[in-house]
N, C-alpha and C positions, 0 to 999 in steps of 0.2 A: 518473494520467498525469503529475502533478507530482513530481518527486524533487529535493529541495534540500537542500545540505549547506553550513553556514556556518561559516567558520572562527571560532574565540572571540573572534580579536582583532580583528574587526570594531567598531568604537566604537559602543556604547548607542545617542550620540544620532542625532539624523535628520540625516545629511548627504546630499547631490543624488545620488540614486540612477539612475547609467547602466546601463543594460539592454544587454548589448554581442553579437551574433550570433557564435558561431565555431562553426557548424556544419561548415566548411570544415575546420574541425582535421584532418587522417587521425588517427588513430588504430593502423594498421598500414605495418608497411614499402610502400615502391609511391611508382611516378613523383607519387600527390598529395600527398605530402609536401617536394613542390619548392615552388618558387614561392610562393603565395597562402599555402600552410601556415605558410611558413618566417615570412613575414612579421606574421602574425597571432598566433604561437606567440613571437613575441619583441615584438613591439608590447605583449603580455597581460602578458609577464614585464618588461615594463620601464615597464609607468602608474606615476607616482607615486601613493606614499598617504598618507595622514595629510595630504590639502588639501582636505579638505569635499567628497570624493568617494568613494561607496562604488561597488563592481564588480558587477553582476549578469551574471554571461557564461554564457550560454546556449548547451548544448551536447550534443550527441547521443548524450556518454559517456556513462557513470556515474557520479554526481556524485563521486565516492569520488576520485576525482584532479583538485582545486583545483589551480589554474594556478600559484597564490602564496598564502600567506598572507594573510586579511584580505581575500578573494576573496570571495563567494557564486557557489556552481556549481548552476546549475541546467541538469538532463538534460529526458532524454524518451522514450516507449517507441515514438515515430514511426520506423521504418526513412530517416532523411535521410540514410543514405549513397547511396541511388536519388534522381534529380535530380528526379521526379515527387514524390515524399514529401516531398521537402526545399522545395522549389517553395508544398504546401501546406499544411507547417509553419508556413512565414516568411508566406505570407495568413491562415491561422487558428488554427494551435495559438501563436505566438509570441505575438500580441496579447493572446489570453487569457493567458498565461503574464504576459508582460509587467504587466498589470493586477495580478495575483496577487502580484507582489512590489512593486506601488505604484513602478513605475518612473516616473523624472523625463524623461531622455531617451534615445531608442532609436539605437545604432548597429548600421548593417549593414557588417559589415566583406566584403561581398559584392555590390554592386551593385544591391542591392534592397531597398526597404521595403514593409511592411504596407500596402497600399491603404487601409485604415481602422485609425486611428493614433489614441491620444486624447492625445499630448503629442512635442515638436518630435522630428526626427530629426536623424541628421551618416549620411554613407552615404561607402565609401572605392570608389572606381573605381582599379581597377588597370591595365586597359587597353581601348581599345574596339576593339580585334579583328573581331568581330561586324560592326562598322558600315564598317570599311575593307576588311577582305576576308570579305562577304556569304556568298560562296559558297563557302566553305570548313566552314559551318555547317549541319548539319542545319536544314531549313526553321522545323519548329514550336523550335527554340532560339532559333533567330536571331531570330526573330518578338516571343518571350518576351523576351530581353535587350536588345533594342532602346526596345520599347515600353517595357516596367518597368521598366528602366535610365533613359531619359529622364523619364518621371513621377516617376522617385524621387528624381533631381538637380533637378528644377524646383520639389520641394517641400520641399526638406530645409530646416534652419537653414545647417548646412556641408557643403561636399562635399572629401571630403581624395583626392589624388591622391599616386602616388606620383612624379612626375615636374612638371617645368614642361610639357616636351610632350604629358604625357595632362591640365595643366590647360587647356591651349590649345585640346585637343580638345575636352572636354566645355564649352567656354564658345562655340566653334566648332559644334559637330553638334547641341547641347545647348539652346542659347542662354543659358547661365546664367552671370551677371556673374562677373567675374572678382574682384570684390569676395568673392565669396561661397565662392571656392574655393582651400583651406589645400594647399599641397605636404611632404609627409613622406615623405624620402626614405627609403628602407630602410638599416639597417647593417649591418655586419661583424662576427661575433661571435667571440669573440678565436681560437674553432680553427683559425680562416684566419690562418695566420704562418707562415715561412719553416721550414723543419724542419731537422735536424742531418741530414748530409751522405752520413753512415754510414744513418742509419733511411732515406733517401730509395734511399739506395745497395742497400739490402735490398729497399724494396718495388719496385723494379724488378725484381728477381731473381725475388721472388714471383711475379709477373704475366707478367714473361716477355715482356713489347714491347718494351726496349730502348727506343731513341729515340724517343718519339711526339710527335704534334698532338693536342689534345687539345681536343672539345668537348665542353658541357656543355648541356642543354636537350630535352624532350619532342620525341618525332619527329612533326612535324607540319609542315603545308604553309610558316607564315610562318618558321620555323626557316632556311629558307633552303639546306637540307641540299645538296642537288644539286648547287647553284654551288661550295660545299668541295670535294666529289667533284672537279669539275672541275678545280679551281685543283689538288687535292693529285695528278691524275693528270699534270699540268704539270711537276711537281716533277722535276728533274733527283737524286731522293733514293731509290734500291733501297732501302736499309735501313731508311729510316724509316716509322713505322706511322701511323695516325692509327684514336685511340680516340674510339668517340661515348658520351658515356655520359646516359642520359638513358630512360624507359617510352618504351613504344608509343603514343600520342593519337591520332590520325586522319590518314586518308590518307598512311597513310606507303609504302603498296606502292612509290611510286616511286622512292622512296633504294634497296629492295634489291635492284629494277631496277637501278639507274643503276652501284651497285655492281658487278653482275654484268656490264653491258656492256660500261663502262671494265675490268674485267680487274683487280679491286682484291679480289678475294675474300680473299686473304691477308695482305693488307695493311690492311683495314680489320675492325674489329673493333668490337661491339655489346655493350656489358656490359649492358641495362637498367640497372634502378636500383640505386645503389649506395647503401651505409649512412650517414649523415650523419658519423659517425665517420674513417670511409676517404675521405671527400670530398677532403678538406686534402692526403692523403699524392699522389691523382693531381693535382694542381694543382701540387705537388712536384715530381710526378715530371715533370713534359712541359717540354718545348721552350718551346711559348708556347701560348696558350686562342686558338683562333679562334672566332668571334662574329659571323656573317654575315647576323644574321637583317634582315629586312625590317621589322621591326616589333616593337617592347617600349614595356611599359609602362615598365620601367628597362632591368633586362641583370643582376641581382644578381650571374650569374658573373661578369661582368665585374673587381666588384671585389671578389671572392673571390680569384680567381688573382691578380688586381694585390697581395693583402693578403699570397698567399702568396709573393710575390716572382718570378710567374710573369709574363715580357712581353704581353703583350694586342693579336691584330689584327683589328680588328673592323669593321663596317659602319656608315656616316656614316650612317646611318638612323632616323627617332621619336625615342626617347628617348638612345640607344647613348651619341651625343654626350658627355652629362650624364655618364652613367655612366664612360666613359674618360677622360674630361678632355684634359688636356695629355698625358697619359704616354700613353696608346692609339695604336696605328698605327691608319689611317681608312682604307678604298676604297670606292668606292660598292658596293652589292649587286648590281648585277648585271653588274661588270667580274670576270670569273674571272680573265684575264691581269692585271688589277692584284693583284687577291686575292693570284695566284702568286709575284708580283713581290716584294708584304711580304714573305711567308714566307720565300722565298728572301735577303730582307736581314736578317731576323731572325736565320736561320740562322749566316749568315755574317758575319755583322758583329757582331765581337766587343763593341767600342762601343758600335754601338749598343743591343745586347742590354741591355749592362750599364747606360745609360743609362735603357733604358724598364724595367726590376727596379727603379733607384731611385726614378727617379719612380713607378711604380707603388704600391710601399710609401707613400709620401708622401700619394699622392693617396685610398688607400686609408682610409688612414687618418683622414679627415675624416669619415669615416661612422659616425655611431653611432646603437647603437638605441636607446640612452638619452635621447637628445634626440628619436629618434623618440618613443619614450612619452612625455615631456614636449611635444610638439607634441602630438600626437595629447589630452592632456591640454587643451590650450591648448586647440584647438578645438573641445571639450566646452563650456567657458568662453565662448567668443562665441557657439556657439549658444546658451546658458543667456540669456546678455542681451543677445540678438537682440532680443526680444519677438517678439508674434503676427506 
């Protein structure tokens, strides 16, 4: 059941062996290589090494693709791409695994630890969704990520959020000190930058929308989809499109409702998921990224498009704030006529455009993952001499 492959340059002696969950990794193209993926797939490639910390990441591939050199990858022959198998990996096959390579301290970079543990954890909450909008969750999930989400924050050494508002949360609904809980923001990794003028001028032609809006995120209730709809059928704009690009997650019947009501069939356009390579070029290509959701743990498009030098108008909502800074246009989420109002300034306001592309780049650019894996490092470190 155990399959472990360790790179050579792993050091001889015993340094603090972290045990780190990335069963979340995808492994194939598809909307779960958004989000959580991205985040955990660059946190892995950016831990420092060679500081008295070895990597145990634990993982549902084949051990035969190390994250990095100097790694230890250990798989499994459990199906954890099913949330039921995955669920009863991280209660019983992890612990034993865990044991098996004399782990020091366990990370779930997923919201959940081992009920029976025999050494500290650090658990990273991305967002708590679940707990603010209940009923948008299948019952026995909701039930599961609430319960085992809060038992695993109240027990951990550190809990890393990626935002100050999801640490507000989990210290809020949680009750767990705020002493106790490290923020690691996510970054930008350098394929997000502004592109030559000509290759943008091309992949327009390729796609064939012409002027777009252009969102980014899983079609799902807090996404916020509808009020866009709204605001882009406001639009005093015939020719312009608006792309959603983003899988199917749940309850989304009602966007191709809403679509079809408002009379946007032609005008709105559904790519699914796109390849992480081609991300950059539609961030390129659009007008500006609207960002209306109700709810993030951060908003990563956010400063994606801002890094591509794409304007950003988004919703004053959770974490959005953090993520747009200063350069972000703000309306609250559920004003469509303000919504409309941005765009419509964006559009036309040559200025200001150009104003929120510089600061965008600006603001963008304070984001790194490198300092994300050196935090995320640090907080191994305080849990270690936490004590019991």
């Amino acid at each position: 059941m155990l399959e472990v492959q360790k790179d050579h340059h792993v050091q001889s002696t015993r340094n603090v062996r972290v045990g780190i969950n990335a069963h979340l990794l995808s492994g194939e193209a598809g909307y779960r290589r958004a989000g959580i993926h991205q985040y955990i797939a660059q946190v892995l490639h950016h831990l420092p090494l060679n500081e008295g910390l070895d990597y145990i990441i634990f993982t549902r591939h084949q051990a035969g693709g190390l994250p990095r050199p100097g790694f230890t990858a250990v798989s499994t022959k459990w199906p954890t791409e099913k949330r039921s198998a995955r669920i009863a990996w991280e209660q019983l096959g992890w612990p034993v695994q865990a044991r098996q390579c004399r782990v020091d301290l366990l990370h779930s970079m997923a919201f959940v630890t081992p009920i029976v543990v025999n050494c500290p954890t650090v658990i990273t909450v991305y967002d708590l969704s679940f707990v603010h909008f209940p009923d948008r969750f299948p019952r026995a999930q909701r039930w599961y990520l609430t319960h085992q989400t809060r038992r695993s924050c109240r027990r951990a050494r550190r809990i890393i959020t990626i935002s100050e508002s999801g640490r507000q949360d989990v210290h809020r609904f949680f009750g767990v000190p705020l002493s106790r809980i490290d923020v690691v923001y996510p970054g930008v990794d350098v394929v997000y930058r502004p592109y030559a003028a000509d290759e943008v001028r091309q992949f327009r032609q390729e796609k064939g929308h012409g002027r777009y809006l252009l969102h980014v995120g899983t079609l799902q209730p807090r996404k916020n989809i509808p009020v866009l709809l709204e605001a882009f059928a406001r639009l005093n704009e015939p020719a312009l499109q608006l792309v959603l690009i983003g899988g199917k997650g749940w309850l989304y019947d009602e966007i191709f409702a809403r679509v079809q009501a408002l009379g946007l069939a032609d005008r709105v356009h559904f790519t699914g998921y796109v390849p992480d390579d081609e991300l950059p070029l539609w961030y390129n290509a659009a007008e500006l990224l609207v960002f209306p959701s109700l709810y993030e743990g951060f908003g990563m498009p956010v400063i994606e498009a801002m890094a591509c030098g794409t304007p950003v108008v988004a919703a004053g909502s959770s974490s959005i704030p953090e993520a747009a800074g200063e350069a972000g246009l703000m309306f609250a989420p559920h004003d469509v006529a303000g919504l409309a109002e941005r765009i419509t300034a964006v559009l036309h306001d040559p200025e200001l455009s150009a104003k929120m592309r510089a600061q965008g780049l600006a603001h963008a650019s304070q984001f790194s993952w490198k300092r994300a894996g050196r935090q995320t490092a640090a907080a191994y470190r305080l849990a270690l001499a936490d004590g019991p």
